[in-house]
C-alpha positions in Angstrom: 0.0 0.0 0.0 1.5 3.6 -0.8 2.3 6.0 1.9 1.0 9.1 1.8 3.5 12.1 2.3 4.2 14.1 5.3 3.6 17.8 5.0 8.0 18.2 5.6 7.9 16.4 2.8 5.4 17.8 0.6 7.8 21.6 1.9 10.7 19.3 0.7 9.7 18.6 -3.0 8.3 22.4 -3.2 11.2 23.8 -1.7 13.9 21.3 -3.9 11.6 22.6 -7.4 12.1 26.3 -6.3 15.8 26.3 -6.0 15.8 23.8 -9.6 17.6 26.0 -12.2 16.3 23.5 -15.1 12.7 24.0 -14.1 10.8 27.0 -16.0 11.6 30.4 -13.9 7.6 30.6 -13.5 7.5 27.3 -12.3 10.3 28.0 -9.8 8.2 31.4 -8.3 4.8 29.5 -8.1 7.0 26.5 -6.0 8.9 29.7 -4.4 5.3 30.6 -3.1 3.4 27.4 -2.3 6.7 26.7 -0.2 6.1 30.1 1.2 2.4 29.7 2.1 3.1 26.3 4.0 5.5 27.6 6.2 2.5 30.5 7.1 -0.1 27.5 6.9 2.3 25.5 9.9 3.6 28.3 11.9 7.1 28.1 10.5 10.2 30.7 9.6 13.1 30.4 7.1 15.2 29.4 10.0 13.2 26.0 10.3 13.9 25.2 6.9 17.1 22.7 7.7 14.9 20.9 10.5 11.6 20.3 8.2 14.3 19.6 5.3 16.0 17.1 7.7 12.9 15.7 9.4 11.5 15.3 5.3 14.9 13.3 4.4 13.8 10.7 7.0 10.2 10.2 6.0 12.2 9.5 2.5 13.9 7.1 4.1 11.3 5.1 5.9 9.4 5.5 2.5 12.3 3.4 0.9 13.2 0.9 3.6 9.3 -0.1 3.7 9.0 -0.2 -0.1 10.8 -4.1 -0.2 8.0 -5.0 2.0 5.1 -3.1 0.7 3.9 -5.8 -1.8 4.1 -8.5 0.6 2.3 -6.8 3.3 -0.7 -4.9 1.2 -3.2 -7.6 2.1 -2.3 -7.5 5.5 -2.7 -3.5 5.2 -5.8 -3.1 3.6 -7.1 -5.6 6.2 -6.3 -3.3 8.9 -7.1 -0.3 7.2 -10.5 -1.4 6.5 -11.1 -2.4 10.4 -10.5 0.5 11.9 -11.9 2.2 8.8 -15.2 0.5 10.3 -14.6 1.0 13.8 -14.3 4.5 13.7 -17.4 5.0 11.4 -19.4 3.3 13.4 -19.3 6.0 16.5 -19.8 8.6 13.4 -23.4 10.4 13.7 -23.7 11.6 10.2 -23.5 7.6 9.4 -26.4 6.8 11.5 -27.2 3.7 11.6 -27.3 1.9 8.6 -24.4 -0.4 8.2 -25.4 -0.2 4.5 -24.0 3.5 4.7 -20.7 2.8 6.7 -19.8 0.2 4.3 -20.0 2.6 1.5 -18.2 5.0 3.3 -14.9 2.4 4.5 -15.1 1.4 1.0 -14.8 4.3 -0.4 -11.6 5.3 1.9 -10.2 1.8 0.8 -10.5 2.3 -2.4 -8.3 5.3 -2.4 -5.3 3.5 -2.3 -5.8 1.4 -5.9 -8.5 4.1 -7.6 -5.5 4.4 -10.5 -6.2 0.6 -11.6 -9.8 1.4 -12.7 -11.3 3.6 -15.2 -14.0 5.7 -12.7 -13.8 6.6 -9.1 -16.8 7.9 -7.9 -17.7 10.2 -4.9 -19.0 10.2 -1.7 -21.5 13.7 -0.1 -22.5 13.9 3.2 -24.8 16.9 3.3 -27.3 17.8 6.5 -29.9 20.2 6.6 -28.1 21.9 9.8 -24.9 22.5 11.5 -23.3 19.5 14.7 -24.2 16.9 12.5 -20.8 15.3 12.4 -19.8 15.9 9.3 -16.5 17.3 9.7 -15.2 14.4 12.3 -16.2 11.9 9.1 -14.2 14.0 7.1 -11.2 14.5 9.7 -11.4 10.6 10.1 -11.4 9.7 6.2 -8.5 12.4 5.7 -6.1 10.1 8.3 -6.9 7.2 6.2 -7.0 7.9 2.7 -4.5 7.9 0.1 -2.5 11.3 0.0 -5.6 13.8 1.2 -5.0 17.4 0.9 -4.3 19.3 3.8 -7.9 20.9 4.1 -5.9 24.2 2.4 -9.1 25.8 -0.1 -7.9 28.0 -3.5 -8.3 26.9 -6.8 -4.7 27.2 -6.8 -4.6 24.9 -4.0 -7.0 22.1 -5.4 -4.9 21.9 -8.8 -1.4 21.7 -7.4 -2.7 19.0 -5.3 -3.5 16.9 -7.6 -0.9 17.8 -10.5 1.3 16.5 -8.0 0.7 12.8 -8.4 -2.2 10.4 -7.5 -4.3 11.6 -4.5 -7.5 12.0 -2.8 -9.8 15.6 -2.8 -11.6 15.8 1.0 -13.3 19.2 0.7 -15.6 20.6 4.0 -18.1 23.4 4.1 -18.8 23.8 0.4 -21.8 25.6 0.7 -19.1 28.3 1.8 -16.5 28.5 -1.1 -16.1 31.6 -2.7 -16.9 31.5 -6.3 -13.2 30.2 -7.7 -12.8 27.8 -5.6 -16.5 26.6 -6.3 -15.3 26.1 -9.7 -12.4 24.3 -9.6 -14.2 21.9 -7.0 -17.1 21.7 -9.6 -14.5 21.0 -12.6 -13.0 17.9 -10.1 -16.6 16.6 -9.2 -17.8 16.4 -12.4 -15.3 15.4 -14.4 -12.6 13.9 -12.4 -14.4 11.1 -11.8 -12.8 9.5 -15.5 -9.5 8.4 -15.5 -8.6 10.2 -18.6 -10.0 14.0 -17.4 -7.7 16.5 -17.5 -8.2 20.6 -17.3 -5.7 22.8 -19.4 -4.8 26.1 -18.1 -2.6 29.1 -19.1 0.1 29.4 -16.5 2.8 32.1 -16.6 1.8 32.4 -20.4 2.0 28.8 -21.1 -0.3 26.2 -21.4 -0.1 24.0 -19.1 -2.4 20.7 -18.6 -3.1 19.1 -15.6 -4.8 16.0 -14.1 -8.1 15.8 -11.9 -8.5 12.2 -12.0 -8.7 11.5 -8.5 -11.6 10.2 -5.4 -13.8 12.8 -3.7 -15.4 13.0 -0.9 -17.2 16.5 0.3 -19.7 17.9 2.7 -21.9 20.5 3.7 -25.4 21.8 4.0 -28.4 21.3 1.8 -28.0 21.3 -2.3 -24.1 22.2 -2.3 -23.2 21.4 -5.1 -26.2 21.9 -7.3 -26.7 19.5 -10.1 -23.7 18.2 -9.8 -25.3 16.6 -6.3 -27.6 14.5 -8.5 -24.8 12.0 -10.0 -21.5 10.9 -9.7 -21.5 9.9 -6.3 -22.2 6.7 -4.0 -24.2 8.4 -1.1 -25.4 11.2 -0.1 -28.1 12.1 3.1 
């Protein structure tokens, strides 16, 4: 089963692309930037660099030494996973009681890890008509588990460089409160990023520039967030 990257080393490969004199000098300020907002988004200064550098250098290595094992051991894995997948959905309110409903929703968090070796990966919405539903723990709980979740950071900026990164999953909270952009680049991933061969294709820094938004979903808020889009293209919703 793949590991999903710590946020040193997430800083490492940002901070290693912005200081990369064969990478486009627009690609080097955007990385220059994103490595810039993460150190504001964890409460760090330029003077932590070495120590996140160093503390991203080890994750590396773990990453490596498990790798001879990985193979061997994914059964085992996705055993586990899926346990306490279940066990900690079944103390989740927005679940109820249905066991219907938290098998979709371990299912789904499984399914994160080998998504790439099918052609469609649908989505999952919790919605409630009010607030203390539970909501956000289901969310909190499926972004520990699931492949490579984004950080809960919200910018269309954000959404894309997540997943032109490499394979991972979208969690996305409190969409009836996005501002408009990032509405649309969540709406762009919902409703098409569900097929293996969607892709969006941007201008960046004057260049075009394609990038990839095949990846699993799961969202939440309150009532009709996501308009028609909440009709389709997902495996439960209520």
């Amino acid at each position: 089963m793949a590991r999903s990257q710590t946020p040193e080393q997430r800083f490492k490969r940002l901070f290693d692309s912005s200081n990369d004199e064969s990478t486009a000098q627009e690609e080097r300020a955007s990385a220059q930037r994103r490595s810039q907002d993460w150190l504001k988004r964890y409460g760090k200064k330029p003077i932590d660099i070495s120590s996140i550098l160093a503390q991203a250098e080890r994750g590396d290595a773990s990453c490596h030494s498990a790798a001879s094992t990985a193979v061997v051991d994914a059964p085992a894995q996705l055993r586990k996973h899926a346990l306490e997948s279940r066990r900690r959905a079944s103390h989740l309110q927005i679940l109820g009681d249905e066991p219907d409903v938290r098998t979709v929703y371990t299912l789904r968090v499984l399914a994160t890890n080998v998504y790439d070796q099918f052609q469609i990966t649908p989505r999952v919405l919790l919605i409630s008509e009010g607030p203390e539903s539970g909501k956000t723990t289901a969310l909190e709980i499926a972004r520990r588990l699931m492949f490579r979740a984004n950080d809960g950071f919200a910018s269309d900026a954000a959404i894309r460089d997540h997943f032109n990164e490499g394979r991972g999953s979208g969690i996305f909270d409190e969409v009836d409160l996005l501002n408009p952009a990032v509405r649309q680049a969540l709406l762009a991933l919902w409703n098409r990023g569900h097929l293996k061969s969607a892709k969006i294709a941007l201008m960046i820094g004057g260049r075009r520039k394609q990038f990839n938004l095949f990846a699993p979903a799961i969202a939440a808020g309150l009532g009709a967030v996501l308009g028609q889009a909440q009709l389709s293209r997902h495996l439960f919703s209520g």
